[in-house]
C-alpha positions as CSV (number, residue, x, y, z in Angstrom):
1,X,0.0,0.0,0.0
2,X,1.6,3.3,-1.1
3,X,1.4,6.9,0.6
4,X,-1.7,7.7,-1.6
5,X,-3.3,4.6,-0.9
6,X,-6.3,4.8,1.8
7,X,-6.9,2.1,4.5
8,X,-10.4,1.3,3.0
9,X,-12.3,-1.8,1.4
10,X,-14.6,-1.2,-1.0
11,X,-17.5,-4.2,-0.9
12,X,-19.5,-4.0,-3.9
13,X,-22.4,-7.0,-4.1
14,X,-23.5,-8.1,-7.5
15,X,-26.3,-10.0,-8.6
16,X,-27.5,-10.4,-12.4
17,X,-25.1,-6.6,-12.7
18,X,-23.3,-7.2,-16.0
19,X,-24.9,-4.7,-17.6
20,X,-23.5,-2.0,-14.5
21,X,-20.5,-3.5,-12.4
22,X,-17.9,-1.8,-14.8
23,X,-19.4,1.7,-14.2
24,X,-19.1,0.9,-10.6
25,X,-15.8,-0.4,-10.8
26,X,-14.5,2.8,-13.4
27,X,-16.2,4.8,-10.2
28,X,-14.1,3.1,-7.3
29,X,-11.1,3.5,-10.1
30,X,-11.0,7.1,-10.7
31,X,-10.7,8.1,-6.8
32,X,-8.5,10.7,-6.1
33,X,-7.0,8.6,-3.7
34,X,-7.4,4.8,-4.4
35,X,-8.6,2.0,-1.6
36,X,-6.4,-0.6,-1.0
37,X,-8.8,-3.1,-2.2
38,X,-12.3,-4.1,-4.1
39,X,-14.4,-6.9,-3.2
40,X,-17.0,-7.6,-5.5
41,X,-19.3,-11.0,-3.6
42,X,-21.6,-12.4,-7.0
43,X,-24.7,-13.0,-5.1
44,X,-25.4,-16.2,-7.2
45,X,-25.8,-14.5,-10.6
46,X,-27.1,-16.2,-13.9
47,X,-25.4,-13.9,-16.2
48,X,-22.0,-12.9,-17.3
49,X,-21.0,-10.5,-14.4
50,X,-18.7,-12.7,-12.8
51,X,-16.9,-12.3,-16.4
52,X,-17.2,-8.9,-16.7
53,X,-15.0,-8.6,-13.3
54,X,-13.0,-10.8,-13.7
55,X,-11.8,-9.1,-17.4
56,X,-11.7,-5.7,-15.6
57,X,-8.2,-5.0,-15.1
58,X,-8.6,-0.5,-15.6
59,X,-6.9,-0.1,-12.0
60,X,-3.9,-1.0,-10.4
61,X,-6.5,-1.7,-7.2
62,X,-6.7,-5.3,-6.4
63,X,-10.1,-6.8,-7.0
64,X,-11.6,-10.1,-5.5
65,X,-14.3,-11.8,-6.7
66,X,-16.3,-13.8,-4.2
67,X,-18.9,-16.3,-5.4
68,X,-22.0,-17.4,-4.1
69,X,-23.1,-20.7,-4.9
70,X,-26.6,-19.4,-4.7
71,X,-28.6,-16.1,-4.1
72,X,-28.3,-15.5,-0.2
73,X,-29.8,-11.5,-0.9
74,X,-27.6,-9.0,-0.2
75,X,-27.5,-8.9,3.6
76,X,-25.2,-12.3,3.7
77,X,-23.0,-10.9,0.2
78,X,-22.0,-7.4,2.2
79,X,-21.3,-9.5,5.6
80,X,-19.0,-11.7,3.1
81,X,-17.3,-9.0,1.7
82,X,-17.2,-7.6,5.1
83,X,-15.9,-10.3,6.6
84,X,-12.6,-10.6,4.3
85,X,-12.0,-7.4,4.3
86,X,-9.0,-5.7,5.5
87,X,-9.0,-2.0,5.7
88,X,-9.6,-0.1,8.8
89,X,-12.9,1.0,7.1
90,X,-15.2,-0.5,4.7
91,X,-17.3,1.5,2.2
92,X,-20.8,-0.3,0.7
93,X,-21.1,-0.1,-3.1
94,X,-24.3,-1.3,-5.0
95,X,-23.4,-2.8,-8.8
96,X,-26.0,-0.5,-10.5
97,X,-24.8,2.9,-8.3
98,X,-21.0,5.2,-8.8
99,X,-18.8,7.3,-6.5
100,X,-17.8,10.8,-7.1
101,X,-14.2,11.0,-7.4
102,X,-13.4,12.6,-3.9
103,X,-15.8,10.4,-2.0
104,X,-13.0,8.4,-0.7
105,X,-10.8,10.7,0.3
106,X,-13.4,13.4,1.8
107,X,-14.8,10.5,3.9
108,X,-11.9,9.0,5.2
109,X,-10.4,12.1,6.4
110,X,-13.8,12.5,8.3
111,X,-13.4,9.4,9.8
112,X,-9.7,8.9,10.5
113,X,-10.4,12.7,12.5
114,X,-12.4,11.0,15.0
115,X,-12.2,7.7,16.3
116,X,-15.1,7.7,18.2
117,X,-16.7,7.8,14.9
118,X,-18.4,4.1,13.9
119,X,-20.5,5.2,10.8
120,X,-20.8,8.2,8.2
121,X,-22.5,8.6,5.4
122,X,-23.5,11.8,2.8
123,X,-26.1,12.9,0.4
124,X,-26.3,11.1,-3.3
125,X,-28.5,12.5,-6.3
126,X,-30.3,10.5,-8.7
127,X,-29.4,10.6,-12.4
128,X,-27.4,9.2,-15.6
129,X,-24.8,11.6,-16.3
130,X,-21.4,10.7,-15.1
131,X,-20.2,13.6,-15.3
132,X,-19.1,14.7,-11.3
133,X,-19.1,18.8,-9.9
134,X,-15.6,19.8,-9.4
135,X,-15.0,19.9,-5.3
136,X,-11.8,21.2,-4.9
137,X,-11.6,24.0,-2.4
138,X,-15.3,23.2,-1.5
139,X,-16.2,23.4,2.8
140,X,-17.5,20.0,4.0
141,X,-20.7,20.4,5.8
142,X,-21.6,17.8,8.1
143,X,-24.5,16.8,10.5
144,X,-25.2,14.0,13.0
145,X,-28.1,11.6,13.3
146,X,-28.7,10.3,16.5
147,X,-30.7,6.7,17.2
148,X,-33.8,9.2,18.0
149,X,-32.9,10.2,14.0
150,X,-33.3,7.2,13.0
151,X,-36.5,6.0,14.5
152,X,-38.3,8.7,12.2
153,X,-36.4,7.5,9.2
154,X,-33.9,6.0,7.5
155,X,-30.9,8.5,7.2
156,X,-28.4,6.4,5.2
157,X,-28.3,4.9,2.0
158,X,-26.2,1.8,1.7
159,X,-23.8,2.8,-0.9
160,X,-22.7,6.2,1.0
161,X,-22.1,4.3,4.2
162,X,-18.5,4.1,5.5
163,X,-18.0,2.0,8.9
164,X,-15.1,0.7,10.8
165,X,-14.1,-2.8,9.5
166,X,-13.6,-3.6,13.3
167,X,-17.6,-3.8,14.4
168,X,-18.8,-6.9,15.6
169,X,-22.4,-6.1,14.3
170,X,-23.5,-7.2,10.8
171,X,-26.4,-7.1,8.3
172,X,-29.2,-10.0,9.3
173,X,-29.4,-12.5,7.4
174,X,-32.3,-13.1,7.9
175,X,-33.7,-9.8,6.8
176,X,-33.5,-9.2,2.5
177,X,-35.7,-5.7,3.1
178,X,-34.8,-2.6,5.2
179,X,-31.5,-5.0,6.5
180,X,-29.7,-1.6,6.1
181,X,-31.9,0.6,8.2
182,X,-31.7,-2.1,11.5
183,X,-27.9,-2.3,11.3
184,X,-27.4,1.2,11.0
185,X,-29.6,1.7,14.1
186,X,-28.0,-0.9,16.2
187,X,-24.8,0.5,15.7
188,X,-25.6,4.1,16.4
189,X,-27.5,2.7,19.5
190,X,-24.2,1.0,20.8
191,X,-21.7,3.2,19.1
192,X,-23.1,6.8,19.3
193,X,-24.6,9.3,16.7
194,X,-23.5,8.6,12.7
195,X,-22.0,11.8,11.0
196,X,-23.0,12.8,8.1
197,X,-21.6,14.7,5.0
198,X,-23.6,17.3,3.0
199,X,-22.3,16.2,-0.4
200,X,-23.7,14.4,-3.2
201,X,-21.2,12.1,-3.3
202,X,-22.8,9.0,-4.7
203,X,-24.9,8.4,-8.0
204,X,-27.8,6.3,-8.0
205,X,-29.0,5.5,-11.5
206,X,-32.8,4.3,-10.2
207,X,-35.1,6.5,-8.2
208,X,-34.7,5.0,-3.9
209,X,-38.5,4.1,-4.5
210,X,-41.5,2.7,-7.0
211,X,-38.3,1.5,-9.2
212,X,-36.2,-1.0,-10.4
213,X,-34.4,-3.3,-7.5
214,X,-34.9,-4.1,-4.1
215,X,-36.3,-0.7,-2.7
216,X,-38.3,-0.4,-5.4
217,X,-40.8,-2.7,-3.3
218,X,-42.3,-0.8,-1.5
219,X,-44.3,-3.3,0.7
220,X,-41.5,-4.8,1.3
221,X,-39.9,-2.4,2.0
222,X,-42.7,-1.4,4.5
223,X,-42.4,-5.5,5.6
224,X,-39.0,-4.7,6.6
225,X,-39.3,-1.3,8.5
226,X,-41.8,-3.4,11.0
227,X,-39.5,-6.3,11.1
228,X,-37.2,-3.8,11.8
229,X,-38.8,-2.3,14.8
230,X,-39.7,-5.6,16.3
231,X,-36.4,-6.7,16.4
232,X,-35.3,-3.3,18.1
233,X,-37.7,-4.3,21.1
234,X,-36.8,-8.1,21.0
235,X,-33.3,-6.7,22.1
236,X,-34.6,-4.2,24.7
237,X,-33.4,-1.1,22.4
238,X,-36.3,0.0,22.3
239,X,-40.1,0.6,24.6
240,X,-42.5,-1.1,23.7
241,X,-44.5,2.3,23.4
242,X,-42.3,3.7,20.8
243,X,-42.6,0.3,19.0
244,X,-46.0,1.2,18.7
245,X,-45.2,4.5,17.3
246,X,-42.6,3.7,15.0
247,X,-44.5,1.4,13.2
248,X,-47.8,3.5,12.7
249,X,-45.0,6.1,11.5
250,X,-43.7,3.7,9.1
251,X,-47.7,3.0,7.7
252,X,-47.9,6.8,7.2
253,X,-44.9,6.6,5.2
254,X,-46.1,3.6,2.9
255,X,-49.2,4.9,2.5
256,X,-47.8,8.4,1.2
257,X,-45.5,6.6,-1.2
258,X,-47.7,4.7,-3.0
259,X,-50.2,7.3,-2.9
260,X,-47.0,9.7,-4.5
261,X,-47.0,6.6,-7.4
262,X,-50.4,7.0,-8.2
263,X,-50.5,10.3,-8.7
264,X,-47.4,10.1,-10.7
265,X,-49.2,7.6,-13.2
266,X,-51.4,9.9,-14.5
């Protein structure tokens, strides 16, 4: 690992992604400052992804493919990835979704500055261009979401997530909906408040609901948000009062949604 090089993993799962995995790759490639290694976990996939990875050889970043004998969602390919990896941080990529060039190095100065720090994330925006804004000289903004935070909402998405490699805690496995939202609460619970950076840093290339892929189910989705909140309880993390709450919140929130999709239909 040279001077440049950052202590981080990138773990990007991939399932039936051969159409995308390269733009995510070319993403994690053109950092301003590289991670010391990719680990792209195939998730089981019928098509020629596996291929496409291992062809890709754009970077001087080493890049290990894990394969899954079978689809085991993506909670069990990110714990995989996670569980080899060997950076003091791990950053989440998803196959269809790219980095801005400076996400790297903005985030892991953020978290190198503290180490009391187990979790950060930042904005994304939704589009198709690749084409980044130039941040040079730009002053990073940041915020913190407390566990309180989180029982209103979700505050992370998955592929702007950074964490410390060294966490015993890990997406459930048994969990293929809103797995994200309950590990990112049971660490903030244990570990304190996640920072957050105002940058759009990440790209997703489908709309967080009412599209393509896994959050594009929205009772699912919804499914998982009460799973999620009755696990919280089953571990004493939460009352069950705000149980209650937190779950009639999270019907208020379905219900919007797909009343939001209606209305876009016509």
């Amino acid at each position: 690992m040279n001077d440049n090089t950052l202590s981080v993993s990138v773990v990007i799962p991939m399932f039936n992604s051969s159409a995308t995995i390269e733009r995510a790759l070319e993403s994690v490639a053109a950092q301003s400052r590289p991670p010391m290694e990719v680990i792209v976990v195939d998730d089981g996939s019928s098509d020629t992804g596996p291929l496409v990875v291992e062809q890709w050889n754009r970077s001087n970043i080493p890049v290990q493919l894990i394969k899954h004998a079978m689809n085991l969602g993506p909670s069990a390919s990110r714990n995989t990835g996670w569980d080899i990896a060997t950076g003091t941080f791990v950053a989440f990529l998803d196959a269809d979704d790219a980095w801005h060039p400076a996400k790297l190095q903005i985030q892991t100065q953020l978290m190198e500055s503290d180490p009391t720090i187990a979790i950060s994330g930042h904005q994304y925006d939704i589009g198709r261009d690749l084409r980044w804004t130039e941040l040079a000289g730009t002053d990073v903004t940041m915020s913190a979401f407390s566990f309180r935070d989180f029982l209103i909402k979700n505050r992370l998405s998955t592929p702007t997530v950074m964490l410390r490699r060294e966490l015993h805690l890990r997406f459930a496995r048994d969990q293929r909906f809103s797995e994200d939202y309950r590990l990112w609460m049971e660490i903030v619970c244990e570990f304190g408040a996640a920072r957050f950076i105002k940058l759009p840093l990440t790209r997703l290339f489908k709309s967080p609901y009412g599209k393509a892929g896994l959050s594009g189910n929205l009772r699912s989705m919804y499914l998982g948000e009460l799973h999620t909140y009755s696990n919280l309880r089953k571990k004493g993390l939460i009352k069950r009062s705000i149980m209650i709450v937190c779950m009639l919140w999270s019907t208020v929130k379905y219900l919007r949604r797909n009343l939001r999709m209606l209305m876009a239909k016509k």
